[in-house]
C-alpha positions in Angstrom: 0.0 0.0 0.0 1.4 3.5 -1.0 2.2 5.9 1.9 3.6 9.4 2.2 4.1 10.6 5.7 5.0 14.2 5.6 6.8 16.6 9.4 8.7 19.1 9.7 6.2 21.9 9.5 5.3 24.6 12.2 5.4 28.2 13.0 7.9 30.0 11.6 9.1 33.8 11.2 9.1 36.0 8.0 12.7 35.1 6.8 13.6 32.1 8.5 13.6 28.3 7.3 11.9 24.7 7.4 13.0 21.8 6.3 9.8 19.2 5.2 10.4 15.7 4.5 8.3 12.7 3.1 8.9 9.1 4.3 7.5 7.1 1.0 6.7 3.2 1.5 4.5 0.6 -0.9 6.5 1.4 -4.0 9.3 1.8 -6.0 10.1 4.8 -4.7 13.5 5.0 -7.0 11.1 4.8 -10.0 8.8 7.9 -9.7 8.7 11.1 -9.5 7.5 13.5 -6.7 5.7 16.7 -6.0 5.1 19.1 -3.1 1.7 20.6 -3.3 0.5 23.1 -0.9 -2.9 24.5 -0.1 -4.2 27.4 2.3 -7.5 28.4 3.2 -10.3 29.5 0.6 -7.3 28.8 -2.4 -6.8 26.4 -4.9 -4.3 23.6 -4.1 -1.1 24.6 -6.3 2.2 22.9 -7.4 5.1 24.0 -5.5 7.8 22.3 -7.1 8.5 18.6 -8.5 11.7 16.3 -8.8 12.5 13.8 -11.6 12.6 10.5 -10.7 16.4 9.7 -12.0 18.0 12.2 -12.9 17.0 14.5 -10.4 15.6 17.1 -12.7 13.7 20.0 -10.4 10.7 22.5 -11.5 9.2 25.2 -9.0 6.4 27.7 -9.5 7.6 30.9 -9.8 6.5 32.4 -6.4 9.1 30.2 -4.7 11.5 29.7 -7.1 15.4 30.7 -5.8 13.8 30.0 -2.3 12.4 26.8 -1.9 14.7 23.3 -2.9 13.2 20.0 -3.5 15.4 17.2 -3.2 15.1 13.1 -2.8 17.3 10.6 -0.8 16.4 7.6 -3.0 18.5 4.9 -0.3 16.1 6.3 2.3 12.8 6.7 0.3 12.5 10.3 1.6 11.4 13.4 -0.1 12.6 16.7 0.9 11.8 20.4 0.9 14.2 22.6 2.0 12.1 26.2 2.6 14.6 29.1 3.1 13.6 33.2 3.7 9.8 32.4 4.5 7.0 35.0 3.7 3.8 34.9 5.1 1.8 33.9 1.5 3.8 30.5 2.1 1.6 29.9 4.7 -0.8 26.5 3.6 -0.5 23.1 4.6 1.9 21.2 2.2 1.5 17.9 0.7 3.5 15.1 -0.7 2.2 13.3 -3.7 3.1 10.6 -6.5 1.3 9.2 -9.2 1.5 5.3 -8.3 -1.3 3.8 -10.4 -3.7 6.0 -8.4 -2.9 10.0 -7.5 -1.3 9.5 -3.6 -1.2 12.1 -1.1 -0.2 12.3 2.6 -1.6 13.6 5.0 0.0 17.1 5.4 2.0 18.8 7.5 1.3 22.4 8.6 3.6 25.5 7.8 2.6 28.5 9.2 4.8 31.8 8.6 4.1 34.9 10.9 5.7 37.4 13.5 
């Protein structure tokens, strides 16, 4: 059975940093590639960036972009986000997700930026 276990999040200053991570089981996790969503009240869920599944080939929407970096540990199964100088419009919870025969999520893990 697919699994995505998202931590890290919590409450965070303008300007500092999180680090999320995703502990994947029930797949080839080597094999697929992974997203970070994220979603905050009354808004649409959006992308947040994306990682290849072998070559390690990155994408990120454009409000986070030079901020954010996703990364994988393949020999672990674990997704990353690192989240560096923080705003308050990152504020949502963020989700892990893979398309594994069926679209998987987990089950979030709450970032919230404020002073």
């Amino acid at each position: 059975q697919v699994q995505l276990v998202e931590s890290g999040g919590g409450l965070v200053q303008p300007g500092g940093s999180l680090r999320l991570s995703c502990a994947a089981s029930g797949f080839t996790f080597s094999n697929y590639p992974m997203r970070w969503y994220r979603q905050a009240p009354g808004k649409e869920r959006e992308l947040v960036a994306s990682i290849a599944s072998v070559r390690g080939i990155t994408n990120y929407a454009d409000s986070v972009k030079g901020r954010f970096t996703i990364s994988r540990d393949n020999a672990k199964n674990t997704l990353y986000l690192q989240m560096n100088s923080l705003k308050p419009e990152d504020t949502a919870v963020y989700y892990c997700n893979a398309y594994v025969r069926y679209d998987s999520w987990g089950q979030g893990t709450q970032v919230t930026v404020s002073s």
